[in-house]
C-alpha positions as CSV (number, residue, x, y, z in Angstrom):
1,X,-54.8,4.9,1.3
2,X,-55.6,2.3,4.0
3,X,-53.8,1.4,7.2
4,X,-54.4,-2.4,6.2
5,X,-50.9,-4.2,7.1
6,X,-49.2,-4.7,10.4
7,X,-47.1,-1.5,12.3
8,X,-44.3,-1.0,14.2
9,X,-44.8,1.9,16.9
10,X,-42.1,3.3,18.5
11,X,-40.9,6.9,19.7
12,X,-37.8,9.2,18.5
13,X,-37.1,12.8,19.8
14,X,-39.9,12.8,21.5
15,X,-42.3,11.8,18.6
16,X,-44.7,8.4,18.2
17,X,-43.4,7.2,14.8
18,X,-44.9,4.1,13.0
19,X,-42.9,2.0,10.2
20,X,-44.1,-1.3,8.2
21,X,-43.2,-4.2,9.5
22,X,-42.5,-5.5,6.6
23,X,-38.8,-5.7,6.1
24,X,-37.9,-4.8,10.0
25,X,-35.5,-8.2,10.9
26,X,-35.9,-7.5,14.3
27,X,-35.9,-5.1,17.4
28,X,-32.9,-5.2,19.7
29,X,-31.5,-3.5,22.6
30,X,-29.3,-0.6,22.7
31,X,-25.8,-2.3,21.7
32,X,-22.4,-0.6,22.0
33,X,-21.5,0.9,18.7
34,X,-18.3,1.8,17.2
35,X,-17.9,5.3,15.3
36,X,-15.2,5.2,12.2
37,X,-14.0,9.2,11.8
38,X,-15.8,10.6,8.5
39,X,-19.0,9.1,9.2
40,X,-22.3,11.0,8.4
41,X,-23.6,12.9,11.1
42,X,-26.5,10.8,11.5
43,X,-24.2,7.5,11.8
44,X,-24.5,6.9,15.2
45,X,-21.7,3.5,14.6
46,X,-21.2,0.0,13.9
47,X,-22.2,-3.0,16.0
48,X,-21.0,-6.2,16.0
49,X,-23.5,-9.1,15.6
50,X,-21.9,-11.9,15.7
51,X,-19.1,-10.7,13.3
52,X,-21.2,-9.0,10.8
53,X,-21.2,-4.9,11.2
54,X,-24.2,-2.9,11.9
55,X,-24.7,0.6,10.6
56,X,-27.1,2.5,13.2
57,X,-28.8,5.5,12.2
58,X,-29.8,8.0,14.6
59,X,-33.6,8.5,13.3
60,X,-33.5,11.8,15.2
61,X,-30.6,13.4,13.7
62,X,-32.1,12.2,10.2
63,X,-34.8,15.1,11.2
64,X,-32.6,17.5,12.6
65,X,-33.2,17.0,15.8
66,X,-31.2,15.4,18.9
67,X,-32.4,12.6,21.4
68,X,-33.5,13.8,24.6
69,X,-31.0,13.6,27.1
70,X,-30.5,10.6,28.8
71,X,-28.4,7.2,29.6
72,X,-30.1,5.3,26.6
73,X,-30.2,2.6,28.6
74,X,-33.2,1.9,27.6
75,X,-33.1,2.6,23.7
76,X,-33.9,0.2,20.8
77,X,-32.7,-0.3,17.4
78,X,-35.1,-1.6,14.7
79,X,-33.5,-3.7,12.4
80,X,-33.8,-2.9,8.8
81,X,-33.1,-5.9,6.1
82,X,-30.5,-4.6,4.1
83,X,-31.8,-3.4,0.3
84,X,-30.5,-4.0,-3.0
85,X,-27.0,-4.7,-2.6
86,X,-26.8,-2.9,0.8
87,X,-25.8,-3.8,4.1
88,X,-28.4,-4.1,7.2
89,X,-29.4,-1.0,8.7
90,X,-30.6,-0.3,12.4
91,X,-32.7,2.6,13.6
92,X,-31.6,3.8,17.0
93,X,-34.7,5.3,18.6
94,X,-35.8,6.2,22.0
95,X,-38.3,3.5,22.9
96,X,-40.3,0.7,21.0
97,X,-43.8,0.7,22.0
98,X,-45.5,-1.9,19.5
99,X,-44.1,-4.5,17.1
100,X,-47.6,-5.8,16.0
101,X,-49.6,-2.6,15.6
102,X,-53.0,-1.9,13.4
103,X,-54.2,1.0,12.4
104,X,-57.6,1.7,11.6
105,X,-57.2,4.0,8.7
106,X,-54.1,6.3,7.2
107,X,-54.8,9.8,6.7
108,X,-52.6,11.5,3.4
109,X,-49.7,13.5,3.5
110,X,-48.8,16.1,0.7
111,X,-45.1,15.2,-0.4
112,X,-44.1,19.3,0.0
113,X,-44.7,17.9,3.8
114,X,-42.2,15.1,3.7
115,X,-38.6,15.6,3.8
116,X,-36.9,13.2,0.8
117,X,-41.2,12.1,1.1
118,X,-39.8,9.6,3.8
119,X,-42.9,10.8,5.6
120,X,-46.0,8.5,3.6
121,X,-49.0,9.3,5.7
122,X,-50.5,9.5,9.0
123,X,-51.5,6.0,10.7
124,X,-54.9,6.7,12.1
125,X,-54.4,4.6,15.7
126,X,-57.0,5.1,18.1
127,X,-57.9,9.0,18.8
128,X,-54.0,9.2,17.3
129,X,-52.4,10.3,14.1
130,X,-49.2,9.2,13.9
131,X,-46.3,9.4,10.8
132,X,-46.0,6.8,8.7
133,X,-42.1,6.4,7.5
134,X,-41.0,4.9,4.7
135,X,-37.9,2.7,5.0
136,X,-36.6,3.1,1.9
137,X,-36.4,6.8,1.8
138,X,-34.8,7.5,5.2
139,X,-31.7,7.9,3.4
140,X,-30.5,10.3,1.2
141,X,-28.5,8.3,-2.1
142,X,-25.2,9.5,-0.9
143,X,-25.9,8.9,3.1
144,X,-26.6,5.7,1.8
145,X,-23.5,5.1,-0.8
146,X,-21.2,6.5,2.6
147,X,-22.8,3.7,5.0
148,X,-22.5,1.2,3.0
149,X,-18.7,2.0,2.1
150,X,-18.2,2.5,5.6
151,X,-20.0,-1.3,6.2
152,X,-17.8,-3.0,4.1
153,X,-14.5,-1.6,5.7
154,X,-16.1,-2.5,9.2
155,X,-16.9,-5.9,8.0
156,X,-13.4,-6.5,6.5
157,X,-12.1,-5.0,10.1
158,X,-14.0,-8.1,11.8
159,X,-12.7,-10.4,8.5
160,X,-9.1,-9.8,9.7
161,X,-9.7,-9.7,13.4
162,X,-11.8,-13.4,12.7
163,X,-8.8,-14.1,11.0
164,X,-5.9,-13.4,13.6
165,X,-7.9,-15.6,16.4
């Protein structure tokens, strides 16, 4: 494994995380979100860009673990392009540190360490090791199945409300 490729940095629960770039849309700020009842724990809402729903993850709560304390002012969400039929997904996370990131080697993970092995490797960064997510294994199928149901009602809620002036 090399680190060849270019990373985004950014912290959750207290953690320095790194993800490809490859397939993040974009970084935003923290947005107002908009929780339906019967989401998945880790659904932190919807939000509204320009009339197309959201879904926002909480990364933290993916790993058990809660956001430090705090207004969130300052949080970011890294926008996911949507997979195979699926709708967009943003990662709400503390703090963004680097969108253009290199890594000067990756260090291998055994899979029994990785939860769903969403954990890949360890970006080698400096005097830093730092865990390599993989996008496409954040979710668990049925977290996945739920948000994107849960999308398409949101998106059908903005439909109508578009559609009432």
């Amino acid at each position: 494994m090399t680190g060849e490729g270019r990373y985004i940095l950014f912290r959750s629960a207290g953690v320095r995380w790194g993800l490809s770039a490859t397939g993040v849309v974009e970084v935003l700020p923290n947005l107002p979100v908009e929780r339906p009842p019967g989401s998945p724990k880790a659904l932190a809402g919807f939000a509204n860009l320009a009339g197309e729903p959201l879904a926002v993850v909480r990364l933290a709560m993916l790993f058990g673990t809660e956001e430090p304390q705090g207004d969130g002012l300052y949080h970011h969400i890294i926008r996911l392009a949507g997979s195979a039929g699926g709708a967009h997904l943003g990662l709400l996370v503390e703090r963004v540190l680097d969108v253009d990131a290199r890594a000067d080697g990756m260090a291998p993970l055994s899979t029994a360490q990785s939860v769903n092995e969403a954990l890949v490797g360890n970006l080698i960064v400096g005097a830093e090791m730092v865990p390599l997510l993989d996008r496409g294994r954040l979710l668990l199928v049925e977290e996945r199945q739920r948000i994107d149901e849960l999308a398409a009602a949101a998106a059908e809620r903005l439909a109508d409300l578009k559609a009432e002036g």
